[in-house]
NUZA-303366 format. One line per field, with one value per residue: residue number from 1; y, x, z of N, C-alpha, C in turn; residue in one letter. Coordinates in steps of 0.001 Angstrom, whole numbers. Each point is the difference from the previous one (the first is absolute). Last residue first. Layout:
! residues N
resi: (NUM|...)
n_yy: (Y|...)
n_xx: (X|...)
n_zz: (Z|...)
ca_yy: (Y|...)
ca_xx: (X|...)
ca_zz: (Z|...)
c_yy: (Y|...)
c_xx: (X|...)
c_zz: (Z|...)
resn: (a|...)
//
This chain:
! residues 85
resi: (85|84|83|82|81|80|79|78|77|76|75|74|73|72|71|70|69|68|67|66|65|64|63|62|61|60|59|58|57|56|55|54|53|52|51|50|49|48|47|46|45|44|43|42|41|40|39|38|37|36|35|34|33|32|31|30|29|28|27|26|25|24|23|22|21|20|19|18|17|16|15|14|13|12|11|10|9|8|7|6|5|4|3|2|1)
n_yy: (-8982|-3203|-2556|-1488|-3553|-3641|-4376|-5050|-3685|-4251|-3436|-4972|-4261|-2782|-360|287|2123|-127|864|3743|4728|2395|322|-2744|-2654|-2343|-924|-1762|-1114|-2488|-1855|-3201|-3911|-3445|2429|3746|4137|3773|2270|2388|619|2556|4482|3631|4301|4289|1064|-5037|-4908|-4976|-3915|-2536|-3052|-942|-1685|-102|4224|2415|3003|3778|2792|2676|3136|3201|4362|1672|591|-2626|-3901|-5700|-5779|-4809|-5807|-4457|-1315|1920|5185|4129|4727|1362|1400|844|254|2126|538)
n_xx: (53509|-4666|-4900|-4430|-2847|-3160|-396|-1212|791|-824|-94|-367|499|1485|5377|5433|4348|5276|4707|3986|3163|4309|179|-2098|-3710|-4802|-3985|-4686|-4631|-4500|-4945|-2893|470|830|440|-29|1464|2450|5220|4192|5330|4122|2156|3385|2763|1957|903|1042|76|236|-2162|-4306|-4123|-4195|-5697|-5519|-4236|-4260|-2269|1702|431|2469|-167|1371|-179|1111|-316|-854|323|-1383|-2009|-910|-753|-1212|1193|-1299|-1291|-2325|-2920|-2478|-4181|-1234|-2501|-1599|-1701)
n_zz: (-1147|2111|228|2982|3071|2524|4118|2823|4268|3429|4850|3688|4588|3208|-651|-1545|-3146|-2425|-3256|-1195|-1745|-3388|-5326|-2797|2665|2144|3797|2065|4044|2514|3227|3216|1914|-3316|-4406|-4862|-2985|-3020|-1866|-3388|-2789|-961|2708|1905|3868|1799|4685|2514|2642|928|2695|2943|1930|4255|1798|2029|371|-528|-3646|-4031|-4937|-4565|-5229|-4480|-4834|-5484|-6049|-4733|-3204|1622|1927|3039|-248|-1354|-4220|-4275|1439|2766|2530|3957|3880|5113|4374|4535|5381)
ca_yy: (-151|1337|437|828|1340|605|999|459|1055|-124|822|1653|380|-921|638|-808|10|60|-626|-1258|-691|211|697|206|1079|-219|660|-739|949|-53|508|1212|861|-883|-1304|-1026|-966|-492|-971|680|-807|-35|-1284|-86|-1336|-8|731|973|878|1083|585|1900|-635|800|-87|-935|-306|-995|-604|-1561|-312|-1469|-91|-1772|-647|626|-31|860|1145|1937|960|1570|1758|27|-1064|-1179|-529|-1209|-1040|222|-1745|1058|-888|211|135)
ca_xx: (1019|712|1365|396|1002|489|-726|1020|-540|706|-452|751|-1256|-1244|-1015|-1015|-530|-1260|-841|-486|-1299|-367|1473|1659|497|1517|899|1253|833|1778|840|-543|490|-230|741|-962|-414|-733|-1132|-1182|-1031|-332|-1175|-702|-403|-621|-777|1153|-83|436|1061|739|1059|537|1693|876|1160|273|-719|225|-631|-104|679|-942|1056|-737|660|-321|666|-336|1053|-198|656|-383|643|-258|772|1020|-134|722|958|-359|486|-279|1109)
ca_zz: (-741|10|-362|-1485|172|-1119|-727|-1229|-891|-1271|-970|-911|-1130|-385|1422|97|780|334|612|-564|378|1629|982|-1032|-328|-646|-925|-462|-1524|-78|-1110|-459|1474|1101|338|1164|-570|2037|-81|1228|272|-997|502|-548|-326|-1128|-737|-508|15|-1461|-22|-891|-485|-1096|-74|468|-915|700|1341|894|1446|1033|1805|710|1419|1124|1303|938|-536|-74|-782|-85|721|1104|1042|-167|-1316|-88|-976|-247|-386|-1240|-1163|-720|-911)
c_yy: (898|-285|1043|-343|615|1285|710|1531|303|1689|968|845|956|1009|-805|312|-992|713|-326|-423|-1740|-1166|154|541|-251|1085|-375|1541|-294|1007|343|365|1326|1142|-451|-957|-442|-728|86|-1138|472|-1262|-506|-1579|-651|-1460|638|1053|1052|1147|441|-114|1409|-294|866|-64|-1559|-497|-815|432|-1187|725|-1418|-123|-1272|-664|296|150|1440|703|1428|400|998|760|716|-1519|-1456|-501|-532|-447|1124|-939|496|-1092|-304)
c_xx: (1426|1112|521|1642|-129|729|687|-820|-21|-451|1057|-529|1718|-1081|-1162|-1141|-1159|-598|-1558|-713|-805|-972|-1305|722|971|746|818|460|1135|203|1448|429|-493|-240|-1142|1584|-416|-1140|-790|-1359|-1123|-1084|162|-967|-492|98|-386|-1060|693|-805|78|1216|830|1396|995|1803|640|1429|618|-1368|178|-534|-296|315|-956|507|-807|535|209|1255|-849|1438|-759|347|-1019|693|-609|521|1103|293|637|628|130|1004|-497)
c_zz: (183|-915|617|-152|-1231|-42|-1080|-98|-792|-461|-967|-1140|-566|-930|-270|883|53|1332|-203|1173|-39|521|1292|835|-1145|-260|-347|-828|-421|-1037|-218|-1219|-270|940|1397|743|1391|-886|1574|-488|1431|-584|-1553|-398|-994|-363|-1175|-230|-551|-31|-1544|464|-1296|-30|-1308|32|829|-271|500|1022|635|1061|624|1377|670|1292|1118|1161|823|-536|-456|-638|-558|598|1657|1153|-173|-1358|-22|-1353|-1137|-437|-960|-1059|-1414)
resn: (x|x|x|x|x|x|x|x|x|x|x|x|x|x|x|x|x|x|x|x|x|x|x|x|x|x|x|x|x|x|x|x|x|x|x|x|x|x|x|x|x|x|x|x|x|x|x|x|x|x|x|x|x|x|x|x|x|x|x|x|x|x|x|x|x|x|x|x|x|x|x|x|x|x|x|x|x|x|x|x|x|x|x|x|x)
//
């Protein structure tokens, strides 16, 4: 697998003017905590951060979608979409 590092801010978030799509690779999925399921859900905090057990994704939602997931790995995608207008 290949490490691709990312440039960070000063608090330590990936930020991008550049659109595009991210995909989550779970390993081992330990536990899943999702309600507010809606299909134009919109995220408005997306953290994964190390815990005791592997790793934890935390959604804060403005509308819908929330929760966590907790697995023991996860791989991280980001690929580059062209604008559409």
């Amino acid at each position: 697998m290949t490490l691709r590092t990312w440039p960070l801010d000063a608090e330590g978030n990936y930020r991008s003017d550049e659109p595009g799509r991210v995909t989550f690779e779970f390993e081992h999925i330990r536990a899943v905590d999702l309600v507010d399921f809606h299909p134009q859900s919109v995220v408005d905090v997306l953290k994964v951060e190390r815990c005791e057990r592997g790793f934890l994704m935390s959604i804060e939602a403005a509308f819908g979608l929330q929760g966590t997931i907790e697995a023991e790995g996860v791989a991280v995608r980001f690929q580059q979409q062209e604008p559409s207008i």
